[in-house]
BADRENZA-629801 format. One record per residue: residue number from 1; residue in one letter; x, y, z of N, C-alpha, C in turn. Coordinates in steps of 0.1 Angstrom, whole numbers. Each point is the difference from the previous one (the first is absolute). Last residue first. Example, Ala and Ser with C-alpha at 12.3 -4.5 7.8 and 13.67 -1.06 7.14 Angstrom:
# residues 2
<atom num="2" residuo="S" n_c1="128" n_c2="-22" n_c3="71" ca_c1="9" ca_c2="11" ca_c3="0" c_c1="-8" c_c2="11" c_c3="8"/>
<atom num="1" residuo="A" n_c1="3" n_c2="-57" n_c3="-1" ca_c1="-9" ca_c2="12" ca_c3="0" c_c1="9" c_c2="12" c_c3="0"/>
//
This chain:
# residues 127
<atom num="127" residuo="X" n_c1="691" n_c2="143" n_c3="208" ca_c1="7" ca_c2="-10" ca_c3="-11" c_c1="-11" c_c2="-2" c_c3="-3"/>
<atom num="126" residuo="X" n_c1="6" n_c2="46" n_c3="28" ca_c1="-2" ca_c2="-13" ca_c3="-2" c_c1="1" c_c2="-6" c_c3="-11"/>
<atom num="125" residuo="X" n_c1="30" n_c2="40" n_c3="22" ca_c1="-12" ca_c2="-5" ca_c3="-5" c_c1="-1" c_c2="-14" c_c3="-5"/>
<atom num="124" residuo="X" n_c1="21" n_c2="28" n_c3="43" ca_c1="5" ca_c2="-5" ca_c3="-13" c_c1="-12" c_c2="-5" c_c3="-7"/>
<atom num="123" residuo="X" n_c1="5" n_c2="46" n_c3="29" ca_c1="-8" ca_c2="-15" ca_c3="3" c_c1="3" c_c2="-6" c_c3="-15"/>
<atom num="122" residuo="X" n_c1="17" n_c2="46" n_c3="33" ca_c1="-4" ca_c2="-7" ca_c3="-15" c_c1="-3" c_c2="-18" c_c3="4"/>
<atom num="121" residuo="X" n_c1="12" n_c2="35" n_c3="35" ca_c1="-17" ca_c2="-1" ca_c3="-5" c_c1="-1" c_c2="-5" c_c3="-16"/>
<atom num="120" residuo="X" n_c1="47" n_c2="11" n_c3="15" ca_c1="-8" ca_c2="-11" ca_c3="15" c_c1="-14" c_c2="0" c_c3="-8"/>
<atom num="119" residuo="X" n_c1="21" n_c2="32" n_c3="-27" ca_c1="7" ca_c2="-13" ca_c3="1" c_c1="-6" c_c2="-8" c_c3="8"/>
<atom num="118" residuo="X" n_c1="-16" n_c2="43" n_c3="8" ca_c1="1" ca_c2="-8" ca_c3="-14" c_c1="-2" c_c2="-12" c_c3="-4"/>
<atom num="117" residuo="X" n_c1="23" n_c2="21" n_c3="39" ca_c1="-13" ca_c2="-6" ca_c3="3" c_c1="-11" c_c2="-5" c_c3="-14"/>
<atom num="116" residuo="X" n_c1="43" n_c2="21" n_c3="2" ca_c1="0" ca_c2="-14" ca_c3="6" c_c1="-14" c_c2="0" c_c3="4"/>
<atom num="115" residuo="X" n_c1="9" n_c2="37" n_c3="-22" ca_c1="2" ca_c2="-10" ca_c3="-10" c_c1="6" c_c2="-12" c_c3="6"/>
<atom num="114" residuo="X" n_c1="-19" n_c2="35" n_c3="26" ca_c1="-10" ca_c2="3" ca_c3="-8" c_c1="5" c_c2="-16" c_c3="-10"/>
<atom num="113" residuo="X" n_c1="33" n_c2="17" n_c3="32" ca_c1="-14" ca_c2="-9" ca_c3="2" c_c1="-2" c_c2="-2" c_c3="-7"/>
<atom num="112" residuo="X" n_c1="28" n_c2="28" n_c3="-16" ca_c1="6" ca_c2="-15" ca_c3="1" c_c1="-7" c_c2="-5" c_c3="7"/>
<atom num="111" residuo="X" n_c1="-14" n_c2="41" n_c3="1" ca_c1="3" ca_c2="-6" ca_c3="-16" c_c1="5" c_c2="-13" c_c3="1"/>
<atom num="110" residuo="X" n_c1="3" n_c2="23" n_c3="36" ca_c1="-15" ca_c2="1" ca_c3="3" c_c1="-1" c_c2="-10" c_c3="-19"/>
<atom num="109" residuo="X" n_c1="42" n_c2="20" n_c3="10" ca_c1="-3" ca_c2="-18" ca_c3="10" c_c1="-15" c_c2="-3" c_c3="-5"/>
<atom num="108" residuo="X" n_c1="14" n_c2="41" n_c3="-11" ca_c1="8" ca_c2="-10" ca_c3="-12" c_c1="-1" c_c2="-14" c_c3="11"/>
<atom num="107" residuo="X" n_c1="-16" n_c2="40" n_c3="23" ca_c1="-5" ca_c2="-4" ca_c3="-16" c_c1="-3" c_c2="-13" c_c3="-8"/>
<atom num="106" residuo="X" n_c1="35" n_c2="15" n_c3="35" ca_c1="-13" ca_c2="-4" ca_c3="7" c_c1="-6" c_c2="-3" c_c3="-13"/>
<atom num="105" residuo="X" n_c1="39" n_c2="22" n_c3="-10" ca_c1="4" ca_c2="-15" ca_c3="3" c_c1="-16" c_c2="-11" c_c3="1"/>
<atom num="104" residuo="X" n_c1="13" n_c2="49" n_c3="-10" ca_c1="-5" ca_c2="-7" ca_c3="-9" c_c1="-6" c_c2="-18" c_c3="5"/>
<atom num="103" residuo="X" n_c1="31" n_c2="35" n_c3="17" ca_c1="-12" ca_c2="-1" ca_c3="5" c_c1="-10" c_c2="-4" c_c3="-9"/>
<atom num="102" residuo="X" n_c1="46" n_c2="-2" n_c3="-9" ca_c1="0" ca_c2="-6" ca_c3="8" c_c1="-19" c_c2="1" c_c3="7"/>
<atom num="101" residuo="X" n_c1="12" n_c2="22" n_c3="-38" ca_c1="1" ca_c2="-13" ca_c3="-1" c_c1="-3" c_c2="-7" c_c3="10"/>
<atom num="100" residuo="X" n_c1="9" n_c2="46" n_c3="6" ca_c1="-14" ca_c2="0" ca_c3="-3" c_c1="-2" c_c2="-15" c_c3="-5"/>
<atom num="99" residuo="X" n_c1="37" n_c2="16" n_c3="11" ca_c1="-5" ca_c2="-5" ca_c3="16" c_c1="-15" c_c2="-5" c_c3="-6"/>
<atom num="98" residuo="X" n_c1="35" n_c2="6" n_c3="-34" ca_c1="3" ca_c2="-14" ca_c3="10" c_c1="-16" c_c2="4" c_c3="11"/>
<atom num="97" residuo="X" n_c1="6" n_c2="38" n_c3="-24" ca_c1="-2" ca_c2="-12" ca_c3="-8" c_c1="-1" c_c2="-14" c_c3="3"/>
<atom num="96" residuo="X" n_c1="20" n_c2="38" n_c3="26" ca_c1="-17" ca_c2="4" ca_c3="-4" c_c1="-8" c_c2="-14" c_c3="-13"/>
<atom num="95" residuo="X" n_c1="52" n_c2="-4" n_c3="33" ca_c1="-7" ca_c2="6" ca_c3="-16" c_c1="-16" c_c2="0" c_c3="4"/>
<atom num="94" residuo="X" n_c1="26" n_c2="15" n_c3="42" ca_c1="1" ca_c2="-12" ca_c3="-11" c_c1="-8" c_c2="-1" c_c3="-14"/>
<atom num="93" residuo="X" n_c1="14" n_c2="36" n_c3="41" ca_c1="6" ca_c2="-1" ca_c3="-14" c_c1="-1" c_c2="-12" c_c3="-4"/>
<atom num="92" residuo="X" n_c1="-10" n_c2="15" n_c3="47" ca_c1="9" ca_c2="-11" ca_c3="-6" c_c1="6" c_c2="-1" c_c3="-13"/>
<atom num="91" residuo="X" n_c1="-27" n_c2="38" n_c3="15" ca_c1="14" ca_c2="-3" ca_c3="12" c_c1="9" c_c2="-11" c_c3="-4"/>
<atom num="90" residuo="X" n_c1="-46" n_c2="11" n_c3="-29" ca_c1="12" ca_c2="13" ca_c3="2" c_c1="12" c_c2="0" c_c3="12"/>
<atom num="89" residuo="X" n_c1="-32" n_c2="-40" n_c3="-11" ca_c1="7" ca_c2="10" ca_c3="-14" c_c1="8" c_c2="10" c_c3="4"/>
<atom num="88" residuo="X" n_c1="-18" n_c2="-26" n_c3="31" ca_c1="12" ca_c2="-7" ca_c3="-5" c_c1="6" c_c2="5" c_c3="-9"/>
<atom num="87" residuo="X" n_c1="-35" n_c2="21" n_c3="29" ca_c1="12" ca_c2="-2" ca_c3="3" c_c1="12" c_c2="-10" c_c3="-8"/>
<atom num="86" residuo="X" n_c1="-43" n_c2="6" n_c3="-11" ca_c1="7" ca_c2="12" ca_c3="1" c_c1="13" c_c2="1" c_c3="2"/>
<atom num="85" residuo="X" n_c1="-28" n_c2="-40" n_c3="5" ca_c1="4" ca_c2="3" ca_c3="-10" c_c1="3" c_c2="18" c_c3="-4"/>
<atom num="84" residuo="X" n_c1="-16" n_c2="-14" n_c3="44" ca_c1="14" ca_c2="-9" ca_c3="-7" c_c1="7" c_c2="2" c_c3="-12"/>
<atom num="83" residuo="X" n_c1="-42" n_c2="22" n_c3="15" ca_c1="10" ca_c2="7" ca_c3="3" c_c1="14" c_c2="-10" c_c3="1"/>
<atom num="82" residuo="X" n_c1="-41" n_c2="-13" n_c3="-18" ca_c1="5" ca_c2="7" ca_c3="-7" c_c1="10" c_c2="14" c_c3="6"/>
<atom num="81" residuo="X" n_c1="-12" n_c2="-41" n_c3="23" ca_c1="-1" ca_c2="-4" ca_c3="-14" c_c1="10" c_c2="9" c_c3="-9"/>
<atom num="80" residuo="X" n_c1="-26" n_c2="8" n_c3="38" ca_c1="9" ca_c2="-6" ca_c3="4" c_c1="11" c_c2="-4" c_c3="-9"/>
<atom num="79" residuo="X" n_c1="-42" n_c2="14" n_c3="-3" ca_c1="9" ca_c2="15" ca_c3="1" c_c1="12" c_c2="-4" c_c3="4"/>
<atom num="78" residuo="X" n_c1="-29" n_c2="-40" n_c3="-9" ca_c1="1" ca_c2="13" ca_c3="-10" c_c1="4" c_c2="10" c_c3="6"/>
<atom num="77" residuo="X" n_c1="-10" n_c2="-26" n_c3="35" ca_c1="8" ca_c2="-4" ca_c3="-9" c_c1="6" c_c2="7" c_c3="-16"/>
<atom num="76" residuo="X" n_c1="-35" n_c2="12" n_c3="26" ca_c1="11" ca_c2="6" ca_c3="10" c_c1="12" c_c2="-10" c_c3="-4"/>
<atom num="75" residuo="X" n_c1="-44" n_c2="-6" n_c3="-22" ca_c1="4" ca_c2="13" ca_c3="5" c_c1="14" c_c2="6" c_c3="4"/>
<atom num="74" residuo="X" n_c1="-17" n_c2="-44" n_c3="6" ca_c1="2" ca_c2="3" ca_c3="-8" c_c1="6" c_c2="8" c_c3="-7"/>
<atom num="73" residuo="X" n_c1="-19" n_c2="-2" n_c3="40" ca_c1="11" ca_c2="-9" ca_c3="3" c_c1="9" c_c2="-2" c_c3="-19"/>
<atom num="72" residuo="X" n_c1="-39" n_c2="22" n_c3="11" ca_c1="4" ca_c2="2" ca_c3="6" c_c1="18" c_c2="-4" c_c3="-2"/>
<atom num="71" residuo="X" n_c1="-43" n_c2="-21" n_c3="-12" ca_c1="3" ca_c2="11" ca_c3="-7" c_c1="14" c_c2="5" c_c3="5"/>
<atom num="70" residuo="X" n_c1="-13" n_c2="-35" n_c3="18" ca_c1="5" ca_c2="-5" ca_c3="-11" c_c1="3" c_c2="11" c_c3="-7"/>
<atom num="69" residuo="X" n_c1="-21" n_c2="8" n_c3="44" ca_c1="15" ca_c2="-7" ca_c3="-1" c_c1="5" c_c2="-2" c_c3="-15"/>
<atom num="68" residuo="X" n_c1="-43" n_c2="14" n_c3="3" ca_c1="9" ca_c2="14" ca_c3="7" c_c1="16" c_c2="-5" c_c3="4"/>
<atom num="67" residuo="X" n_c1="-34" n_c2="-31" n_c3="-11" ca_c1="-1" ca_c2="9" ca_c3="-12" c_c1="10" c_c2="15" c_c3="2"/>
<atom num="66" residuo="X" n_c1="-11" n_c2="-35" n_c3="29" ca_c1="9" ca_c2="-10" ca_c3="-7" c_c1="1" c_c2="15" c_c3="-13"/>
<atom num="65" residuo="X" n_c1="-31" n_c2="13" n_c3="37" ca_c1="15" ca_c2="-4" ca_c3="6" c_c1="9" c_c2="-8" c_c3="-12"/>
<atom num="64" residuo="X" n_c1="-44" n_c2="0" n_c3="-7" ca_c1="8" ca_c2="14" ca_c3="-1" c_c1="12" c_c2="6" c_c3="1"/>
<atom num="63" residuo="X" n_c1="-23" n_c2="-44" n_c3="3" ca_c1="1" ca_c2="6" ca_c3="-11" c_c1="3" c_c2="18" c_c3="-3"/>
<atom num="62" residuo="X" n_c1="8" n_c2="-49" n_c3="36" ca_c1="-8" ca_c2="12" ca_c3="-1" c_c1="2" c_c2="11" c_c3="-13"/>
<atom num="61" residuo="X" n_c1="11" n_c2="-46" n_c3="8" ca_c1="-11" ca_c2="-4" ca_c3="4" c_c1="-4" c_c2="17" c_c3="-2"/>
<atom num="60" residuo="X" n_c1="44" n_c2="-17" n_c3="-8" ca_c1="-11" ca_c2="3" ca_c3="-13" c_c1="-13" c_c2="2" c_c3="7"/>
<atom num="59" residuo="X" n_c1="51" n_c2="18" n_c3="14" ca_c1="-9" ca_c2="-5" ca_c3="4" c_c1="-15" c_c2="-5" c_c3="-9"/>
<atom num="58" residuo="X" n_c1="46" n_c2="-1" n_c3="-16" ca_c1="-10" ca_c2="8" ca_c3="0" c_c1="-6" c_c2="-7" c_c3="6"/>
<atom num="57" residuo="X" n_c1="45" n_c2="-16" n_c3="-12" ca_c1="0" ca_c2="4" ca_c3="14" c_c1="-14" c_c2="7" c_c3="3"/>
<atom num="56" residuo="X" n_c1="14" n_c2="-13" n_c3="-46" ca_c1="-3" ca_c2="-14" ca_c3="11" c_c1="0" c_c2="7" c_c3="16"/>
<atom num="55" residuo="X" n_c1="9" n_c2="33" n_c3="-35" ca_c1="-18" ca_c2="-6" ca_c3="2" c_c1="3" c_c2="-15" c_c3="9"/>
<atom num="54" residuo="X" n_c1="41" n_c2="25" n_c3="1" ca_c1="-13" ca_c2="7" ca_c3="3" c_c1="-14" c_c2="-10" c_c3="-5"/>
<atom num="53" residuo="X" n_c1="38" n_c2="-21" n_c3="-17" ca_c1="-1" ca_c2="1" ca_c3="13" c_c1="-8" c_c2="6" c_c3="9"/>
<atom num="52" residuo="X" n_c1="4" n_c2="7" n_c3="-48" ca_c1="-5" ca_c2="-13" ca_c3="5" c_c1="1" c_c2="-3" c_c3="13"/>
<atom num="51" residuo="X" n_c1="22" n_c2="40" n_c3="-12" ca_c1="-21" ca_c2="4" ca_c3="-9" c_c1="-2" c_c2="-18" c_c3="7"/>
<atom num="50" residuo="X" n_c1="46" n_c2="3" n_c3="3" ca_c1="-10" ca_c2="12" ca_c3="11" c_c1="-15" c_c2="0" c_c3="-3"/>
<atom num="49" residuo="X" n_c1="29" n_c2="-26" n_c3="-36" ca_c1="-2" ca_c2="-11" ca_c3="16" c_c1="-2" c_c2="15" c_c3="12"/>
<atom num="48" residuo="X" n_c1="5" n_c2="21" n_c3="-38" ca_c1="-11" ca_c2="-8" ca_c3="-9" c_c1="-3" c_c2="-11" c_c3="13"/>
<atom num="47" residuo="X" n_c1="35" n_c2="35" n_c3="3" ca_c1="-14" ca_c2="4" ca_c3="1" c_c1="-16" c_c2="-13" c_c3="-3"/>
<atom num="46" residuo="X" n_c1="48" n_c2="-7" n_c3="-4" ca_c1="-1" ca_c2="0" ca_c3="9" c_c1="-18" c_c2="9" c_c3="3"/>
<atom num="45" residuo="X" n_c1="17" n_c2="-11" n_c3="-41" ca_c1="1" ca_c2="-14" ca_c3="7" c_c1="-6" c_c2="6" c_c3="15"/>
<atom num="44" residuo="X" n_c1="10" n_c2="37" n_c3="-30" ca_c1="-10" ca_c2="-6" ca_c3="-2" c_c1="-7" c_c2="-16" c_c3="7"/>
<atom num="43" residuo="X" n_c1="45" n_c2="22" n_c3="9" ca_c1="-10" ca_c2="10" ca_c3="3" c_c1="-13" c_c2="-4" c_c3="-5"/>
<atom num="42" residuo="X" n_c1="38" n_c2="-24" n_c3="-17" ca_c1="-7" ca_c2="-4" ca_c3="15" c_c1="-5" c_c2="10" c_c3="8"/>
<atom num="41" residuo="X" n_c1="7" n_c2="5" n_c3="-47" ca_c1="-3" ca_c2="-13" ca_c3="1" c_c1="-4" c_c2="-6" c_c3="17"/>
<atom num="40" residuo="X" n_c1="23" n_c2="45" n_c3="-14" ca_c1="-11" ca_c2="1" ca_c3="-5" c_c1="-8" c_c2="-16" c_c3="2"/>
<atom num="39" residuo="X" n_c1="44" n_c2="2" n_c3="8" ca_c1="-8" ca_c2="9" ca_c3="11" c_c1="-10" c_c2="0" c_c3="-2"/>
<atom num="38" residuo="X" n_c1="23" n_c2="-23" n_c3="-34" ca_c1="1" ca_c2="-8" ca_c3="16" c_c1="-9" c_c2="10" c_c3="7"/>
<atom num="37" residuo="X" n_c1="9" n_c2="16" n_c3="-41" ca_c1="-11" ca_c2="-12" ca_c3="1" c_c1="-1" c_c2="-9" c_c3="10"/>
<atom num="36" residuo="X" n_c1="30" n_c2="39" n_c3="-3" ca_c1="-12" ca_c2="5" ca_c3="-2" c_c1="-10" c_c2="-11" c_c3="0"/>
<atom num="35" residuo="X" n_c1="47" n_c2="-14" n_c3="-1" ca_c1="-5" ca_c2="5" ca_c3="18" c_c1="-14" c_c2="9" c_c3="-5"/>
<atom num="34" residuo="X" n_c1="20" n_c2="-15" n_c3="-38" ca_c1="-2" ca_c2="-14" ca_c3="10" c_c1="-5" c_c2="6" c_c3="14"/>
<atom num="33" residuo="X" n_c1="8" n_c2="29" n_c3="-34" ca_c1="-9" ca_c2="-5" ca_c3="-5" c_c1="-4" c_c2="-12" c_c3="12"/>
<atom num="32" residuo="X" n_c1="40" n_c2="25" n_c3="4" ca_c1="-9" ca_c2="6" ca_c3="2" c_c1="-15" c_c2="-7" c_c3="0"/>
<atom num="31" residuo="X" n_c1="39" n_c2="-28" n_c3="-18" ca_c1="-5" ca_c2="5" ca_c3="19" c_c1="-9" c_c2="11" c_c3="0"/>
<atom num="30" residuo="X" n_c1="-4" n_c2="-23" n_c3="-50" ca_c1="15" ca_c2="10" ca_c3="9" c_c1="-5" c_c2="-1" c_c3="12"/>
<atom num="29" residuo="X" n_c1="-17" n_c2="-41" n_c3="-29" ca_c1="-1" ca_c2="9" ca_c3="0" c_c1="10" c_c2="12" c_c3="14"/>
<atom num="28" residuo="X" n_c1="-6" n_c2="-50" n_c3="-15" ca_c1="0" ca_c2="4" ca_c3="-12" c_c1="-1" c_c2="17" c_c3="4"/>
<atom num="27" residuo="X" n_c1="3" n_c2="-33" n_c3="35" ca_c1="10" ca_c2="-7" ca_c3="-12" c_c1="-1" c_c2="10" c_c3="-14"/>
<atom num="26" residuo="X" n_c1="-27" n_c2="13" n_c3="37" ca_c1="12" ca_c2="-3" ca_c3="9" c_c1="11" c_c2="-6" c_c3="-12"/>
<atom num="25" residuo="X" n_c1="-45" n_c2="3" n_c3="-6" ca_c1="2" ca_c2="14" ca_c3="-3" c_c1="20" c_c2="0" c_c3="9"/>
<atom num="24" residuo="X" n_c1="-32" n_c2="-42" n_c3="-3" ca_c1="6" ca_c2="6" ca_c3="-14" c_c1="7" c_c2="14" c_c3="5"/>
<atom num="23" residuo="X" n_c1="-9" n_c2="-23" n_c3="37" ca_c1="4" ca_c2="-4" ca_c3="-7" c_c1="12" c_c2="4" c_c3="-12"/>
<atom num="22" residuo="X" n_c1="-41" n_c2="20" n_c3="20" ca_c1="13" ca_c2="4" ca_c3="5" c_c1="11" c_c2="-8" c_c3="-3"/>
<atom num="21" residuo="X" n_c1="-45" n_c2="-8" n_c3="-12" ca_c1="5" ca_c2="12" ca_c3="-7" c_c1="17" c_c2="0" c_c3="9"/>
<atom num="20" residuo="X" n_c1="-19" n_c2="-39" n_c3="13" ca_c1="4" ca_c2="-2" ca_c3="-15" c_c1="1" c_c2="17" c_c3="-3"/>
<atom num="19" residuo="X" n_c1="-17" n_c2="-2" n_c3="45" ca_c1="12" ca_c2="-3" ca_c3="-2" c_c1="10" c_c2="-2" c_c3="-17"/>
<atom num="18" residuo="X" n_c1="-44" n_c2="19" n_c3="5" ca_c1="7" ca_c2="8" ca_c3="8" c_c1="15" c_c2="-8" c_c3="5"/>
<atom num="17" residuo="X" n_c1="-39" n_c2="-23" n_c3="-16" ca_c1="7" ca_c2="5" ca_c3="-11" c_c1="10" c_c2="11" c_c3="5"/>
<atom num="16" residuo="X" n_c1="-16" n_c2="-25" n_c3="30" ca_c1="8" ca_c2="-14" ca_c3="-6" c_c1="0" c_c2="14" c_c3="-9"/>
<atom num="15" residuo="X" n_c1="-26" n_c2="12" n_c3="28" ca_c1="15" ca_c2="4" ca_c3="11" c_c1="9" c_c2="-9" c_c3="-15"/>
<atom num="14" residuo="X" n_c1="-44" n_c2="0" n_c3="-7" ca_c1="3" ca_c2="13" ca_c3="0" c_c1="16" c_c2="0" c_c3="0"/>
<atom num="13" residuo="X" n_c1="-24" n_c2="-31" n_c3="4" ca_c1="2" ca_c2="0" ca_c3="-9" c_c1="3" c_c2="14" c_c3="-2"/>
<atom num="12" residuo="X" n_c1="-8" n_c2="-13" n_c3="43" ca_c1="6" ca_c2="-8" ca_c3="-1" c_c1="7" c_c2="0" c_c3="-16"/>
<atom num="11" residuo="X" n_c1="-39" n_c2="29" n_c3="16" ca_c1="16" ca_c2="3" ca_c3="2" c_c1="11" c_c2="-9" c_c3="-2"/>
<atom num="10" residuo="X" n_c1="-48" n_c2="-16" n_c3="-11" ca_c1="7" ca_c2="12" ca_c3="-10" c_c1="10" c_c2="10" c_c3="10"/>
<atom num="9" residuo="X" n_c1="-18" n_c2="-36" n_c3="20" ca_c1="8" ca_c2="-9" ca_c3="-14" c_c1="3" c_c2="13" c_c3="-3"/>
<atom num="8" residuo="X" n_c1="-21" n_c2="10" n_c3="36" ca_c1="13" ca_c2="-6" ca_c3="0" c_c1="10" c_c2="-5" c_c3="-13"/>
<atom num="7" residuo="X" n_c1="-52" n_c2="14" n_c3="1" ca_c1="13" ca_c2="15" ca_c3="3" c_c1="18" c_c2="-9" c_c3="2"/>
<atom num="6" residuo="X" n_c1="-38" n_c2="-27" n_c3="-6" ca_c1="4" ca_c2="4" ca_c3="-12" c_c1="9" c_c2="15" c_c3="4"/>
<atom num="5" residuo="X" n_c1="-19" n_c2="-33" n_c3="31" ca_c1="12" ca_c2="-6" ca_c3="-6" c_c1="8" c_c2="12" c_c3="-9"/>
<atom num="4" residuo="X" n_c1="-48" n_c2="-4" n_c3="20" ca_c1="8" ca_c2="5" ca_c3="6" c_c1="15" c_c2="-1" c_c3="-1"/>
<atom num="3" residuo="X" n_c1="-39" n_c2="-21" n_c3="-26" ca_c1="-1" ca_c2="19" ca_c3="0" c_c1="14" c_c2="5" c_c3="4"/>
<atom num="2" residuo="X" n_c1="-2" n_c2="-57" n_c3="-13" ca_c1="-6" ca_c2="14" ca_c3="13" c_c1="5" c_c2="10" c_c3="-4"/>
<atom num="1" residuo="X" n_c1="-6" n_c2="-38" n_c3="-37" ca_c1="10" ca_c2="9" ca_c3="6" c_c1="-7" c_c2="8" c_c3="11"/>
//
């Protein structure tokens, strides 16, 4: 497996449990619940393809310069983040429960690598 793949797969598994939660929370659970795990779900999606996008865009050859961008750029995501999520609790009113699920999402992909790659690196045993 190239190095450079692995941020992809883990949004790509990301974005797959972030749709099965919504899914489920759409057939089994109240609207509040559903729009706290939707918002909370693509507030985390979306930060997660910004953080990937920024480093593909890092200049690498100069190290300072990459360190003051990635920090930086970071940084300024997280205030980003957490003045979103202000805004949803106290203007939007979505459940505190759903959003914190929904930001659960990244994680819960990072877990669903960890148990495809498991799987892929098992080797059937010999006869």
């Amino acid at each position: 497996m190239k190095i450079e793949k692995i941020p992809s797969i883990w949004f790509l598994l990301s974005l797959a449990v972030y749709i099965a939660g919504l899914v489920v929370a759409l057939t089994l659970t109240p609207w509040s619940f559903t729009g706290g795990f939707a918002a909370g779900g693509a507030l985390v999606l979306l930060n997660a393809w910004a953080s990937a996008q920024r480093l593909k865009a890092a200049p690498l050859p100069n190290r300072g310069l990459v360190m003051a961008s990635v920090m930086g750029g970071f940084y300024l995501r997280l205030i980003l983040l957490g003045i979103c999520l202000y805004g949803l609790v106290t203007i939007a009113r979505v459940d505190p429960v759903g959003l914190i699920a929904g930001l659960s999402v990244v994680p819960a992909g990072l877990l669903a690598m960890l148990g495809v790659i498991f799987v892929a690196n098992r080797r059937p045993r010999e006869v």
